[in-house]
KOLDRENVEX-334150 format. One line per 2 residues: number of its first residue (from 1); their letters; for each residue x, y, z of N, C-alpha, C. Coordinates in Angstrom, 3 decimals, padded with zeros to 6 digits. Last residue first. Layout:
REM KOLDRENVEX-334150
NUM) A) X Y Z X Y Z X Y Z; ...
REM end
This chain:
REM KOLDRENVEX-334150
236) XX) -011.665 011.392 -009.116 -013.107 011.562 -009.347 -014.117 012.451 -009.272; -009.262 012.843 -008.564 -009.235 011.600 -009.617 -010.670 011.591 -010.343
234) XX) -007.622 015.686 -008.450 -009.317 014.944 -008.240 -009.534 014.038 -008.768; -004.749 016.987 -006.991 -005.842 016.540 -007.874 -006.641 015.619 -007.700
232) XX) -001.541 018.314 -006.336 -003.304 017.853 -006.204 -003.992 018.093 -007.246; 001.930 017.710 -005.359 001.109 017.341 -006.405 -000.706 017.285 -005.835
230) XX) 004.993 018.892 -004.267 003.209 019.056 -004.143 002.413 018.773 -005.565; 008.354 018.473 -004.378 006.915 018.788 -004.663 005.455 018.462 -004.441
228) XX) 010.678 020.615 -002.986 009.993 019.465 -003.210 008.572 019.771 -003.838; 011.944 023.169 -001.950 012.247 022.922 -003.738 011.450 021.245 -003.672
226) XX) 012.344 023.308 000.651 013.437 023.264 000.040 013.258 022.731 -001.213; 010.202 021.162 002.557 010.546 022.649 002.516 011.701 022.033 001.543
224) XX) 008.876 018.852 003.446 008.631 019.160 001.910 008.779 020.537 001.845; 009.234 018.899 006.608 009.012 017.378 005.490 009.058 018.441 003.949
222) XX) 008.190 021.030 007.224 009.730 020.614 007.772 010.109 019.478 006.946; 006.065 021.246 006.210 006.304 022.529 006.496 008.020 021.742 006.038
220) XX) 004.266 019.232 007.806 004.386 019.244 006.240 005.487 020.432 005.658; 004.902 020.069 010.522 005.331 018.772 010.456 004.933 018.665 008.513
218) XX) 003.627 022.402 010.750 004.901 022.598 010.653 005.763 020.942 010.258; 000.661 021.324 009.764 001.489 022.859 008.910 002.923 022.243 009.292
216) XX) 000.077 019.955 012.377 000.936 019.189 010.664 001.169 019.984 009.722; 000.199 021.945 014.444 000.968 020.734 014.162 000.768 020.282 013.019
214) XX) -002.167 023.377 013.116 -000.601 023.986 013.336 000.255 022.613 013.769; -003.613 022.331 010.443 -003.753 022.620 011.941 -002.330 023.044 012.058
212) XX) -003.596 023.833 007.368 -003.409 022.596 008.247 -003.923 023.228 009.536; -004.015 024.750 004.269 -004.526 025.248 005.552 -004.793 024.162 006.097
210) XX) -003.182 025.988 000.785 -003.350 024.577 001.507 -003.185 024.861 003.187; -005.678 028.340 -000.390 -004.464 027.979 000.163 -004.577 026.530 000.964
208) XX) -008.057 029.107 -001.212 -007.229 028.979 -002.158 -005.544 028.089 -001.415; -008.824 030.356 001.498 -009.187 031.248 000.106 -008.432 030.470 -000.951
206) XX) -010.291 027.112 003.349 -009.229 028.392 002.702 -009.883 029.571 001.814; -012.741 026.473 005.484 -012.457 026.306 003.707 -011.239 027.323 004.226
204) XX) -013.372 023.842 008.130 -013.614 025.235 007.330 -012.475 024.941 005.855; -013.745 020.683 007.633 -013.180 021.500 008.515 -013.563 022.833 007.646
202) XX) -016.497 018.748 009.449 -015.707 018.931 008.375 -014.440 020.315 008.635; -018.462 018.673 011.171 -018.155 016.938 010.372 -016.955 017.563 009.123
200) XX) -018.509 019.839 013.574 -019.106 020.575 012.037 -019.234 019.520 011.279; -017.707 019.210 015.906 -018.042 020.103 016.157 -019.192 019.911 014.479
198) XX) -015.586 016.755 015.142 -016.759 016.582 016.202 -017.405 017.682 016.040; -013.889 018.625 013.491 -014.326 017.528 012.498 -015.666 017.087 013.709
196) XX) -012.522 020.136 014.573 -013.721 020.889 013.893 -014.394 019.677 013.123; -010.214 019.464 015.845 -011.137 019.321 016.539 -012.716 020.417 016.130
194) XX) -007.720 019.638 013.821 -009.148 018.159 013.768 -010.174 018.549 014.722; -008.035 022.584 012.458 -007.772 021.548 013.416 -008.745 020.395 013.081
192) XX) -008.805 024.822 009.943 -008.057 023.528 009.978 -008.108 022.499 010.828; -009.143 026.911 011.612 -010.403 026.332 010.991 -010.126 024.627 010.679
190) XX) -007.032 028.402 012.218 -007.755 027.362 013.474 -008.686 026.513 013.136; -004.206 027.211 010.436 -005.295 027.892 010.496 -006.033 027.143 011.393
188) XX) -000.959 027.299 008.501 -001.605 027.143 009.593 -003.037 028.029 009.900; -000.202 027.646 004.805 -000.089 027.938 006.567 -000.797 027.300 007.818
186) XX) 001.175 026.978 001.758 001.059 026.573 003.090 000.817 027.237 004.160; -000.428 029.548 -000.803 000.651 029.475 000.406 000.269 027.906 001.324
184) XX) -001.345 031.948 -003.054 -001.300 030.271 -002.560 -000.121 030.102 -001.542; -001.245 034.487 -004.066 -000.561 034.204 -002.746 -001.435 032.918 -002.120
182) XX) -000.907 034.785 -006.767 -002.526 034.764 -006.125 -002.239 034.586 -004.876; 001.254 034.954 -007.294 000.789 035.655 -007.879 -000.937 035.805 -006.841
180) XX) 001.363 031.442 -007.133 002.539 032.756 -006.304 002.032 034.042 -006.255; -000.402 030.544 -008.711 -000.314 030.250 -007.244 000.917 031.188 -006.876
178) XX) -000.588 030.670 -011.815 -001.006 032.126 -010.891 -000.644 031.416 -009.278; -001.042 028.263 -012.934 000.436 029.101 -012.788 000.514 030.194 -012.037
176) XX) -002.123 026.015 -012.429 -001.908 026.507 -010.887 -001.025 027.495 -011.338; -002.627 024.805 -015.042 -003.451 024.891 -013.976 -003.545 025.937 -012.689
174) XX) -000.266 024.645 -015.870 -001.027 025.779 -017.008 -002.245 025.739 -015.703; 002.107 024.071 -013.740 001.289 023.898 -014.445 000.396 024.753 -015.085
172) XX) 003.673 025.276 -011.281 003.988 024.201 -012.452 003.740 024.101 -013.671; 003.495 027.578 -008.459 002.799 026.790 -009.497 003.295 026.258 -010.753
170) XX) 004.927 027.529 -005.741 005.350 028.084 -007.347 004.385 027.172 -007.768; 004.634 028.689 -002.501 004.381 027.614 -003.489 004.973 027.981 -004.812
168) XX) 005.642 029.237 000.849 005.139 029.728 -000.533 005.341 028.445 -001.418; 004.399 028.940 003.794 005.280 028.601 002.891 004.848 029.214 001.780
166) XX) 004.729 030.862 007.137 004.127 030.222 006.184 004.873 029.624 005.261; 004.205 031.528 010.592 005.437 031.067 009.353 004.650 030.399 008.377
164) XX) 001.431 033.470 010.560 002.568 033.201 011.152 003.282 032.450 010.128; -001.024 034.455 009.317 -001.274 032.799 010.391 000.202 032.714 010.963
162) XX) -000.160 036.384 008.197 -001.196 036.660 009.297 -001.146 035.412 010.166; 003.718 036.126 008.086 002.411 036.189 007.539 001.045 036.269 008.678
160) XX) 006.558 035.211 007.132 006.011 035.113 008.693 004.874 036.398 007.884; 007.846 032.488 005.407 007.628 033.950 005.604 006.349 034.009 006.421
158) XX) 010.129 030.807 003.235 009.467 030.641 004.221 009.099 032.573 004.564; 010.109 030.046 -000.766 010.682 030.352 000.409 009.520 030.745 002.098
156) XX) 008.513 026.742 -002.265 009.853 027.807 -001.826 009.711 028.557 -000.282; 007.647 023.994 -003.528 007.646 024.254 -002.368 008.578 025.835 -002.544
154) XX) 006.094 023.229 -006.444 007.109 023.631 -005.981 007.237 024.263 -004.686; 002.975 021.458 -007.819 003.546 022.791 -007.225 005.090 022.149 -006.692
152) XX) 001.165 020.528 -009.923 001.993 020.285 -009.799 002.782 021.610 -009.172; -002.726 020.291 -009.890 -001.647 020.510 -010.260 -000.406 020.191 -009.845
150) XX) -006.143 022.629 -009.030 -004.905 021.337 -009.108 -003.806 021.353 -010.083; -006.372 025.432 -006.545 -005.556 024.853 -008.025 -005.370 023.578 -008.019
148) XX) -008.865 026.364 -004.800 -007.864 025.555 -004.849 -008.198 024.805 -006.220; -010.395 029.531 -004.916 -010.225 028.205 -004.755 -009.292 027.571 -004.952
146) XX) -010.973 032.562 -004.861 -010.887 031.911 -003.820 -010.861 030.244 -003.734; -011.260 034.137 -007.438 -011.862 033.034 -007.087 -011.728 032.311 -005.798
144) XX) -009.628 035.915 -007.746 -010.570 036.319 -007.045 -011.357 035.422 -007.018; -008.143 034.932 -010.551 -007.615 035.764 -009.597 -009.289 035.735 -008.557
142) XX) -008.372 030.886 -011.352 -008.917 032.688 -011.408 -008.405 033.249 -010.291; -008.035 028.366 -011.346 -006.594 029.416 -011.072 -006.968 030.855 -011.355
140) XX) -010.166 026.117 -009.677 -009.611 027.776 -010.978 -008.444 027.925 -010.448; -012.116 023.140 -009.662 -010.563 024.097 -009.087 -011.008 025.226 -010.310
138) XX) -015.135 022.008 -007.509 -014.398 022.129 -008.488 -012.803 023.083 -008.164; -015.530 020.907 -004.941 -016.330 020.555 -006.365 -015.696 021.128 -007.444
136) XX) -014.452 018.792 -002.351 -014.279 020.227 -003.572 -015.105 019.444 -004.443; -016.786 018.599 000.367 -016.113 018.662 -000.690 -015.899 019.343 -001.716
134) XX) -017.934 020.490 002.202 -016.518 019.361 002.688 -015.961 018.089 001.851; -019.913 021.885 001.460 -020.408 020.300 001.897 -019.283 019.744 002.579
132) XX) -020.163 024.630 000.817 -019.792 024.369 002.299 -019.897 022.633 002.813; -021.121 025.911 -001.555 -021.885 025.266 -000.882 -021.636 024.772 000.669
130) XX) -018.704 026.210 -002.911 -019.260 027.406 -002.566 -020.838 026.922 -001.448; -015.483 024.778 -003.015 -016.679 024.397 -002.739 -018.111 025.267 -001.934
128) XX) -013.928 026.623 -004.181 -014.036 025.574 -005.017 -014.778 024.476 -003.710; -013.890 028.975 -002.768 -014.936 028.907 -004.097 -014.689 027.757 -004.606
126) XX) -012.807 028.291 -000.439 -013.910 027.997 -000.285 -014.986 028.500 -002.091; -009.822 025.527 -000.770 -010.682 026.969 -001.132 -011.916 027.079 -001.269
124) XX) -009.497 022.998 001.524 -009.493 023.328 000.351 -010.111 024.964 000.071; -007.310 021.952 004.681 -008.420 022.879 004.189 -008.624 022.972 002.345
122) XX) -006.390 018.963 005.673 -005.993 020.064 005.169 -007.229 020.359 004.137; -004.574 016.336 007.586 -006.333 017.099 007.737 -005.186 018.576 006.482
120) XX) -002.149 014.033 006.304 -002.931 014.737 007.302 -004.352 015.471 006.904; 000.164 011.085 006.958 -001.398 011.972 006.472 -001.670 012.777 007.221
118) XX) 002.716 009.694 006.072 002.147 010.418 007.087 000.740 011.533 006.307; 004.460 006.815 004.877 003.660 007.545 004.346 002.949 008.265 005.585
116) XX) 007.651 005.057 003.096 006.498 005.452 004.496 005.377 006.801 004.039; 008.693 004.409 001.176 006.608 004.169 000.849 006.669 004.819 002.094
114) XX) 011.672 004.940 001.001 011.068 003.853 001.919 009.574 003.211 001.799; 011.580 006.419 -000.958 012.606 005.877 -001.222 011.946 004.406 -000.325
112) XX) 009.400 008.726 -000.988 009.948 007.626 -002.153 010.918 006.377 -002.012; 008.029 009.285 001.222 009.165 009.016 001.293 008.982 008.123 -000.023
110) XX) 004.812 011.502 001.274 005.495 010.052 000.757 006.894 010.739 001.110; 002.453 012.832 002.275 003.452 013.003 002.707 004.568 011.640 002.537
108) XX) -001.138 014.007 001.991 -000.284 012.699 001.682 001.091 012.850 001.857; -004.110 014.876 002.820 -002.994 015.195 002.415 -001.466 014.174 002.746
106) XX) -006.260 013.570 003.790 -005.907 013.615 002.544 -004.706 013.948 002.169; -007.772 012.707 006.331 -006.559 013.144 006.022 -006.398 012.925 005.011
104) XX) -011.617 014.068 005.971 -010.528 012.629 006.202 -008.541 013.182 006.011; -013.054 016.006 006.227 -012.813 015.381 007.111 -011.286 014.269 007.476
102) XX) -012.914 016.884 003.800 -012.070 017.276 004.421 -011.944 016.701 005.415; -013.347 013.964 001.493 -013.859 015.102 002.085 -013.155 015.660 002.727
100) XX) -011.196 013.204 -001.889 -011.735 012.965 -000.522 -012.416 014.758 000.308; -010.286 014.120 -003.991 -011.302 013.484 -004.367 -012.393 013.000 -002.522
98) XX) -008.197 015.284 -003.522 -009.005 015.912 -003.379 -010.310 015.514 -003.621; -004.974 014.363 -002.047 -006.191 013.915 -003.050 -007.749 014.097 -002.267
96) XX) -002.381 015.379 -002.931 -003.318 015.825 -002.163 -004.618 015.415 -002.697; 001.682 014.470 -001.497 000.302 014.332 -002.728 -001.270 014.445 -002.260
94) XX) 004.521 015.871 -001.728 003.321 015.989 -000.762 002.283 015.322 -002.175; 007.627 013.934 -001.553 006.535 014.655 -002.535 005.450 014.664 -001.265
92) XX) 011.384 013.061 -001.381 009.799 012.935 -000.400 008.705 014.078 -001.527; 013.437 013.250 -003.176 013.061 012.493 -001.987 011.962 011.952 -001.660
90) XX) 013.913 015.676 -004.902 012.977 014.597 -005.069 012.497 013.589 -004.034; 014.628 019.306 -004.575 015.445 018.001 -003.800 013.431 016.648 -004.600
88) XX) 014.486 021.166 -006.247 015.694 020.843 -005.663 016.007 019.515 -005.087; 012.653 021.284 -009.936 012.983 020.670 -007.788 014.229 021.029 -007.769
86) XX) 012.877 021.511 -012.464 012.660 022.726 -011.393 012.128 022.279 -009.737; 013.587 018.957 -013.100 014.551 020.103 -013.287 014.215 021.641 -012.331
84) XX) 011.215 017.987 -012.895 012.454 017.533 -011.985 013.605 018.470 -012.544; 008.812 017.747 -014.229 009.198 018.998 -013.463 010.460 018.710 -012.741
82) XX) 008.437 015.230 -014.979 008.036 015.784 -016.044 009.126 017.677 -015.557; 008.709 013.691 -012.662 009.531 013.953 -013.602 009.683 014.862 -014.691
80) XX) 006.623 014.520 -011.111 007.786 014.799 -010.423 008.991 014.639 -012.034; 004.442 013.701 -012.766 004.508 014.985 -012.300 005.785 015.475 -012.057
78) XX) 004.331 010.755 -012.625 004.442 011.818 -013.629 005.188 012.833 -013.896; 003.623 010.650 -009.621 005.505 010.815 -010.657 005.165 010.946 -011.680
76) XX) 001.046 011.784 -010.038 002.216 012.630 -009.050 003.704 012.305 -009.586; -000.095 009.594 -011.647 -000.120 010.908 -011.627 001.118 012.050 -010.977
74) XX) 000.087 007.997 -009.170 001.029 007.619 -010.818 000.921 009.292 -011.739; -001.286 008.827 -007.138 000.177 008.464 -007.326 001.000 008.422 -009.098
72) XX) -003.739 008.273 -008.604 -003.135 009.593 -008.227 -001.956 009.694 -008.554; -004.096 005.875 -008.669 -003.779 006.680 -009.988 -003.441 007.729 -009.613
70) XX) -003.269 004.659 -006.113 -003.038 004.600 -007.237 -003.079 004.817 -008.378; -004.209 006.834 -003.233 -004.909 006.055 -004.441 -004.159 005.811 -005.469
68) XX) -002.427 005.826 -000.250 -002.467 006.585 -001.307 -002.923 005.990 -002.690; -002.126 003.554 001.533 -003.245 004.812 001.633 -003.172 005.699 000.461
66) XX) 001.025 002.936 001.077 -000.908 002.453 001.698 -001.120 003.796 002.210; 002.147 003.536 -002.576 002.311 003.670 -001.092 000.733 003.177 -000.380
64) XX) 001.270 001.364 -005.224 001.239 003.057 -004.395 001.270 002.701 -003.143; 001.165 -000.706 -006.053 001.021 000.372 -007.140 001.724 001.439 -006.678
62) XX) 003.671 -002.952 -004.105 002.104 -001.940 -004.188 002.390 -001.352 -005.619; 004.566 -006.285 -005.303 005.043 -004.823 -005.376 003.718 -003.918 -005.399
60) XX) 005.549 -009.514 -004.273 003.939 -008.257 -004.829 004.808 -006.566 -004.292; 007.822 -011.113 -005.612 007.198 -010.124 -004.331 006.032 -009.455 -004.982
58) XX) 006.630 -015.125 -006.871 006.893 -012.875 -006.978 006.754 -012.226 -005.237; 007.660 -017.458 -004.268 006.465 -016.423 -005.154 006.948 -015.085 -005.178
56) XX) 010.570 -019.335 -005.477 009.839 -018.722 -004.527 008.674 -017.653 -005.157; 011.277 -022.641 -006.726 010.773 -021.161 -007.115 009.766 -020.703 -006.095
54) XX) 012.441 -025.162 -005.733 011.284 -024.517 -005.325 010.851 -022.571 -005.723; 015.029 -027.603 -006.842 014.681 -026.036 -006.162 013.071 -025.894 -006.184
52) XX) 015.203 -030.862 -006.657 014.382 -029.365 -007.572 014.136 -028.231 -006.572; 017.306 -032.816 -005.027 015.906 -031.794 -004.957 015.858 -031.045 -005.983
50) XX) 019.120 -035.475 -005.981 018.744 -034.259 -006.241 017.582 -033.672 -006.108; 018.014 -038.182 -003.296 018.298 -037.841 -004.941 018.616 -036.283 -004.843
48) XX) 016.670 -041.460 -001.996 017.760 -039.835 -001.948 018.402 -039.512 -002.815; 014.061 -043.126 -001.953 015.399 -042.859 -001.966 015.577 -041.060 -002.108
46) XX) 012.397 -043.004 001.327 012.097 -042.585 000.236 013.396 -042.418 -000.201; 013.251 -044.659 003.429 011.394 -044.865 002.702 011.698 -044.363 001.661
44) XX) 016.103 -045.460 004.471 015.765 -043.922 004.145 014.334 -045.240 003.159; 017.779 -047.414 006.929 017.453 -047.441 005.538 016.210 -046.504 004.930
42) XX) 017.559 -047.770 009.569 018.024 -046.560 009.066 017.848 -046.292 007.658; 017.282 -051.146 009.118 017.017 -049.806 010.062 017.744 -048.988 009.660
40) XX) 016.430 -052.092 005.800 016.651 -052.144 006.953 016.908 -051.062 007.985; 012.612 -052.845 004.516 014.125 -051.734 004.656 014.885 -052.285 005.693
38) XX) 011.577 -055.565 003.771 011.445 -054.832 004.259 012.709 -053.918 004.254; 010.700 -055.988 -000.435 011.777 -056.079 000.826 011.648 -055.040 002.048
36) XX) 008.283 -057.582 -001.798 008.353 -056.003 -001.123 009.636 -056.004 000.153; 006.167 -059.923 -002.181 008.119 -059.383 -002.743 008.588 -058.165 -002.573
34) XX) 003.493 -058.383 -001.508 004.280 -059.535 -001.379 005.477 -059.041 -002.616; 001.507 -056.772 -001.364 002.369 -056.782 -000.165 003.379 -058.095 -000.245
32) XX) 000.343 -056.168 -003.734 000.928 -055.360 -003.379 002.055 -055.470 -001.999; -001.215 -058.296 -003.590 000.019 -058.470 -004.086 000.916 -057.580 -003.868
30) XX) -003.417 -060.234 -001.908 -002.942 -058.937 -001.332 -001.119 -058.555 -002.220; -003.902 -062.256 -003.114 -005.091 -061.294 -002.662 -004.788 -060.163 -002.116
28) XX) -002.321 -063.738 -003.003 -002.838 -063.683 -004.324 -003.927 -062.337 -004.313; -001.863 -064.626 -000.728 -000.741 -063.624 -001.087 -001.521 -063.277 -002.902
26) XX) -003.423 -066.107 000.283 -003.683 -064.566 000.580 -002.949 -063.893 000.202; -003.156 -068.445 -001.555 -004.332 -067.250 -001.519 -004.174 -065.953 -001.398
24) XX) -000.538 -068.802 000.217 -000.373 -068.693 -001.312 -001.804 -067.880 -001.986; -001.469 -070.177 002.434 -000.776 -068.841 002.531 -000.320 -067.904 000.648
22) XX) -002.795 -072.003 001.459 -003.674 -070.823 002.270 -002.867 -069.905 001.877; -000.509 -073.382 000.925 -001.977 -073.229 000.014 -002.621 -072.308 000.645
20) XX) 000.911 -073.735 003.296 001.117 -073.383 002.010 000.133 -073.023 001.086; -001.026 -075.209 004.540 -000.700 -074.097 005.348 -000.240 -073.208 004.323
18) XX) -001.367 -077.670 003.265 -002.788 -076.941 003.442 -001.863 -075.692 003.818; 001.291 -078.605 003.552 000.618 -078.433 002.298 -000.350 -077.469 002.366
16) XX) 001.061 -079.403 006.560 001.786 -078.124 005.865 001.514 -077.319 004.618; -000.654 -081.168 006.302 -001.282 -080.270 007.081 -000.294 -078.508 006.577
14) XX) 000.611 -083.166 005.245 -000.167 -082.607 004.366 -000.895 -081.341 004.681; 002.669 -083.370 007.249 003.166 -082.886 005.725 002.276 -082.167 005.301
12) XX) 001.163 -084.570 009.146 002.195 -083.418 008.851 002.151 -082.500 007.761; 000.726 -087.124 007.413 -000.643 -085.945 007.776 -000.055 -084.749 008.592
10) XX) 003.375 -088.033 007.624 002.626 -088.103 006.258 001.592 -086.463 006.338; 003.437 -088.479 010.985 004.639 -087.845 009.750 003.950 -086.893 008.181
8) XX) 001.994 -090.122 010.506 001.970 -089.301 011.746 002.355 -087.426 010.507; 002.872 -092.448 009.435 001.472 -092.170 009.164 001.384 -090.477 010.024
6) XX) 005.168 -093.155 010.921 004.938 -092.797 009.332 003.948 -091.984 009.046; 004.748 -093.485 013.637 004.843 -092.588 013.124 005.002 -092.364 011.859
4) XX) 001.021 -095.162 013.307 002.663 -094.945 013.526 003.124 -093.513 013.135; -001.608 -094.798 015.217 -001.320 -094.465 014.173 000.061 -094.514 014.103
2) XX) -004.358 -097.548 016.438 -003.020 -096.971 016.484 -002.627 -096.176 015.043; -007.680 -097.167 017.180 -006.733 -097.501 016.101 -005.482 -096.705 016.345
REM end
C-alpha cells in the first residue's frame, strides 16, 4: 500500500505530538530543572552583594605566663602592687613556687611586659623540710629556724660573702620581715647544681636562703638586681 505525502506528513506530526508529550512528562518529573535560565559565560552562580564581615575569634589571653601556676602569679601582682612604692624598678619579678620539689625549676623569672619566662633549680631551707624529701613542708620567719620565708621580698644591695657575690633581700611581709636580719640572701651553692638531681633526685637544702647553681645565681642575680621583686609561696 502506497502512502502519499499527505498521509506522510500527518504521522509526522503525530510522531512530534508523541515527542512533545514525552517531553512534557519528564519535565513534570524533574521541575526543578525546568524554566531555570542557563547563565551566560562569565555570568557569576552566585549573585554579588555586600559581604557581612566575619567577626574574628577573642585572642585567648594566658592567666599566667607558661609555666607559671596561675594563682601564684595572681598572687605575685598582688604583691607587686600592694609593695610598688618600695620597688625601684617593676619590669621583671622573680616568682618561687614552692609547691614544687627541688628537683624541678621552680624558680620563675617573668618579663611583665613580654610573659618571656626563664626557670631555674633553687635550694629551700633545710628546717622547712627537716626530713630531706625535696619538699618544703613548711615556712618561719623564726630566728634559728633555718627555713624559707614565704612572701613578698625586695632585691638590694650586692656583697662578696662565703659563697662569693651574693644578694640581699628585704622582707615585705609580716611573713618574711626578719629576712635581712636573719641574713636571707641570694647566693650560689654546690649543693644547688643540677648535677645533684642524677646523683640524690633532689638538690641539698639552704639555711633559709634562696641557693642556685652558680650559673643561674648570676643569671637571677643580673635579671632582678636593683629594687625588683621576689615573690614565694605554696599554693598547695
Amino acid at each position: 500500500m502506497s502512502i502519499n505525502r499527505r498521509d506522510m506528513l500527518r504521522q509526522v506530526g503525530l510522531g512530534g505530538a508523541a515527542a512533545l508529550i514525552s517531553g512534557a512528562a519528564l519535565a513534570a518529573d524533574l521541575p526543578g530543572l525546568i524554566g531555570v535560565p542557563k547563565p551566560f559565560a562569565g555570568e557569576p552562580l552566585v549573585p554579588v552583594g555586600p559581604v557581612a564581615p566575619v567577626a574574628a575569634a577573642p585572642a585567648v589571653v594566658p592567666a599566667a605566663p607558661l609555666g607559671v601556676d596561675p594563682a601564684l602569679f595572681a598572687r605575685a601582682k598582688q604583691a607587686l602592687e600592694r609593695h610598688r612604692a618600695s620597688l625601684r624598678n617593676t619590669d621583671k619579678i622573680g616568682i618561687v613556687d614552692f609547691s614544687k620539689a627541688s628537683h624541678d625549676p621552680r624558680f620563675h623569672v617573668v618579663d611583665l611586659a613580654s610573659g618571656q619566662v626563664t626557670s631555674h633549680l633553687v635550694a629551700h631551707g633545710r628546717g622547712s623540710d627537716v626530713g630531706h624529701t625535696g619538699f618544703l613542708e613548711q615556712f618561719s620567719n623564726a630566728f634559728g629556724s633555718n627555713a624559707t620565708s614565704n612572701g613578698a621580698y625586695s632585691t638590694a644591695d650586692f656583697y662578696q660573702g662565703k659563697y662569693g657575690l651574693s644578694m640581699k633581700v628585704n622582707g615585705l611581709d609580716w611573713s618574711n620581715n626578719n629576712a635581712l636580719a636573719r641574713a636571707i640572701v641570694v647566693h650560689s651553692a654546690w649543693y644547688a647544681e643540677a648535677d645533684m638531681i642524677p646523683l640524690h633526685g633532689k638538690l641539698g637544702r639552704s639555711e633559709g636562703c634562696f641557693a642556685f647553681g652558680q650559673r643561674s645565681h648570676f643569671d637571677v642575680m643580673r635579671e632582678l638586681a636593683d629594687g625588683r621583686l621576689i615573690y614565694a609561696d605554696k599554693i598547695a
